[in-house]
ZATORTI-934374 format. One record per residue (C-alpha): y, x, z negated. Coordinates in steps of 0.1 Angstrom, whole numbers, padded with zeros to 4 digits, always signed. Example, Ala and Ser with C-alpha at 12.3 -4.5 7.8 and 13.67 -1.06 7.14 Angstrom:
ZATORTI-934374
-0045+0123-0078
-0011+0137-0071
//
This chain:
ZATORTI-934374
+0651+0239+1341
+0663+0242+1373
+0679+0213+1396
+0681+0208+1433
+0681+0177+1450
+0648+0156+1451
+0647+0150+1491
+0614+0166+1497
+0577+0156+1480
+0564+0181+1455
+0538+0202+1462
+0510+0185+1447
+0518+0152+1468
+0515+0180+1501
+0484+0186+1490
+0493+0228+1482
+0466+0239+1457
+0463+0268+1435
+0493+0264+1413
+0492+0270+1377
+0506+0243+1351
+0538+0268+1346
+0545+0271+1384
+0544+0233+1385
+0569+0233+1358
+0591+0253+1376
+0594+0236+1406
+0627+0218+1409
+0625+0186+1424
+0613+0165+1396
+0648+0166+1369
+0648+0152+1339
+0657+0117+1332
+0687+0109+1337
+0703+0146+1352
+0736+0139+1370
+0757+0163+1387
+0785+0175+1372
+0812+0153+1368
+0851+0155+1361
+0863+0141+1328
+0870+0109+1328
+0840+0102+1348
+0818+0113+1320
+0841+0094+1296
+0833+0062+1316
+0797+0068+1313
+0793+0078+1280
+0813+0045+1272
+0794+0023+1297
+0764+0038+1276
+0777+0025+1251
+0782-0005+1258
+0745-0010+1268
+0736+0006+1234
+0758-0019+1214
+0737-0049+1237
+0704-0034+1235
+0710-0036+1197
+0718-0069+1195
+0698-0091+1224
+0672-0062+1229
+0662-0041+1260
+0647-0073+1277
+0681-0094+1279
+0705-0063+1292
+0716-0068+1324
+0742-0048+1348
+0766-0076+1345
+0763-0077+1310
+0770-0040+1307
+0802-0044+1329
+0818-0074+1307
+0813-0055+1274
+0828-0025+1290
+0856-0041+1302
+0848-0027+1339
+0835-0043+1374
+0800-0052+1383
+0803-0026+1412
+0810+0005+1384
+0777+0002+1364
+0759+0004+1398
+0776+0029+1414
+0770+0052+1379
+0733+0042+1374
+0718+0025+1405
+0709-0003+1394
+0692-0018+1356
+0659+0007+1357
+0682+0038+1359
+0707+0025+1334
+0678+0017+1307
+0663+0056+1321
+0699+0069+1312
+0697+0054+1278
+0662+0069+1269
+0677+0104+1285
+0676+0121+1253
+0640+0112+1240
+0626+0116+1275
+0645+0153+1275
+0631+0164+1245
+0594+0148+1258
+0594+0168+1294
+0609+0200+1278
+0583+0196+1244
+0554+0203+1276
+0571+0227+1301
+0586+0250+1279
+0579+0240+1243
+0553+0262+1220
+0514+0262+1225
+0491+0241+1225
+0513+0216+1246
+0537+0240+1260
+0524+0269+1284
+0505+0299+1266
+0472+0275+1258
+0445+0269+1278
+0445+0243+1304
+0421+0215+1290
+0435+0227+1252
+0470+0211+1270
+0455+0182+1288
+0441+0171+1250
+0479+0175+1236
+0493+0166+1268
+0479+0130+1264
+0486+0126+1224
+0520+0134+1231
+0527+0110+1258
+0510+0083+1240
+0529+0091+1209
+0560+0091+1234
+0553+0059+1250
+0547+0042+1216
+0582+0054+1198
+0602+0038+1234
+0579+0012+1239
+0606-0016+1244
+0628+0006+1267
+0601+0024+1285
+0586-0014+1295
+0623-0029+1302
+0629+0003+1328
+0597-0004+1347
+0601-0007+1382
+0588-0028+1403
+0546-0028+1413
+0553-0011+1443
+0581+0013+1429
+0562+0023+1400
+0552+0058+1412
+0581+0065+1423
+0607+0078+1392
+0610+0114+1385
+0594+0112+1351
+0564+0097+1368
+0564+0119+1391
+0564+0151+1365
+0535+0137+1346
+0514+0136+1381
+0524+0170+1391
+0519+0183+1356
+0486+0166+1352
+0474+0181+1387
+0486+0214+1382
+0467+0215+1348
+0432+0199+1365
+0439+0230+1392
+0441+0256+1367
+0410+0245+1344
+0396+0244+1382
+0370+0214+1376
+0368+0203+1412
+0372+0176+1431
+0405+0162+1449
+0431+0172+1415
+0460+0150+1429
+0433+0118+1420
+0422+0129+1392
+0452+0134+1381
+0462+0096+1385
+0428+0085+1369
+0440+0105+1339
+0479+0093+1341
+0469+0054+1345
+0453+0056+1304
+0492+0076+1299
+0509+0037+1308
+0529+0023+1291
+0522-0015+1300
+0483-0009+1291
+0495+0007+1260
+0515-0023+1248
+0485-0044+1259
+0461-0029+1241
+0483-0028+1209
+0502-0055+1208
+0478-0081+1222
+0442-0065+1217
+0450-0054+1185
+0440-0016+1189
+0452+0014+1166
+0472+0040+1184
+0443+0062+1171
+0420+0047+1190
+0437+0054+1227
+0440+0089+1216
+0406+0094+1210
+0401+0072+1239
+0423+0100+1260
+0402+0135+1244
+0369+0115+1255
+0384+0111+1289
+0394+0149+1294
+0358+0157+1282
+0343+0134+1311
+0368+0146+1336
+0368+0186+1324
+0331+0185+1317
+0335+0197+1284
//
């Protein structure tokens, strides 16, 4: 994958058309969670141990009670350190689910067919959406704890890598219509609040919002 900085909006969100899901993939401005620039070493050591610290609180109080002053005090560090590393709470819970959300992205742009590249387009729509449910189910209690706020919620990179990847995959299936929507009707049954909604408080089997997500990509494909 490669990196450059995210300053200007992806294609897709310029309304370019006619790219295919692996030239989406390619396109650098959407990292994955949790890249940083190279750092010297005891920068890294100080953020592989304030990434600890969270881990050890996470553990303990759970994803919902971690806060940026919490993080500093077991860490033995100022306030001022954990923002300046992470941002602010959203990128520090993002950093902790770096891993997981590496081996997600990479499992779609690069990984073997039918998810990765190689398989037709609504073939990886179908997987696409198992996956991501499948995702979002394993992180559930991180992934909600990291969501920003209403109006920020489109926003994060990984977000903004489904969308493109969705769009790019509507394009090359061509089905018609504006993609870029389509693609958010398709990503707002990928959430990860509706998700935990619909399990935790309706009841519903996971295997129910999958099939819930191949119906969807039969309307929207017209297969």
């Amino acid at each position: 994958m490669r990196s450059v900085t995210p300053s200007a909006p992806p294609d897709d969100e310029q309304g370019h058309s006619g790219q295919t899901a692996e030239q989406a993939a390619g396109q650098p401005l959407l990292p994955l969670a949790g890249q940083t620039p190279p750092m010297r070493a005891d920068a890294a050591r100080n953020r592989t141990r304030l990434l600890e610290a969270a881990a050890r609180l996470v553990a303990e109080r759970g994803p919902e009670h971690l806060t940026m002053e919490a993080v500093a005090a077991a860490a033995s560090v100022g306030k001022g350190t954990v923002f300046r590393r992470f941002g602010d709470r959203g990128g520090l819970l993002m950093a902790l689910l770096d891993h997981s959300e590496r081996l997600y992205q990479e499992s779609f742009l690069t990984g073997p067919p039918p998810l990765g590249p190689g398989a037709p387009p609504v073939r990886r729509l179908e997987e696409f959406g198992i996956a991501t449910l499948r995702h979002l189910a394993a992180h559930r209690a991180l992934l909600l704890a990291a969501e920003p706020e209403a109006c920020r919620r489109f926003e994060p990179p990984p977000r903004r890598l489904v969308l493109t990847h969705l769009t790019a995959l509507l394009r090359e299936a061509d089905v018609g219509g504006d993609a870029e929507l389509l693609a958010h009707t398709l990503a707002s049954h990928l959430d990860v609040a509706l998700l935990h909604h619909l399990t935790r408080r309706r009841g519903m089997p996971l295997d129910r919002l999958e099939a819930g997500w191949l119906d969807l990509v039969a309307r929207v494909t017209r297969t």
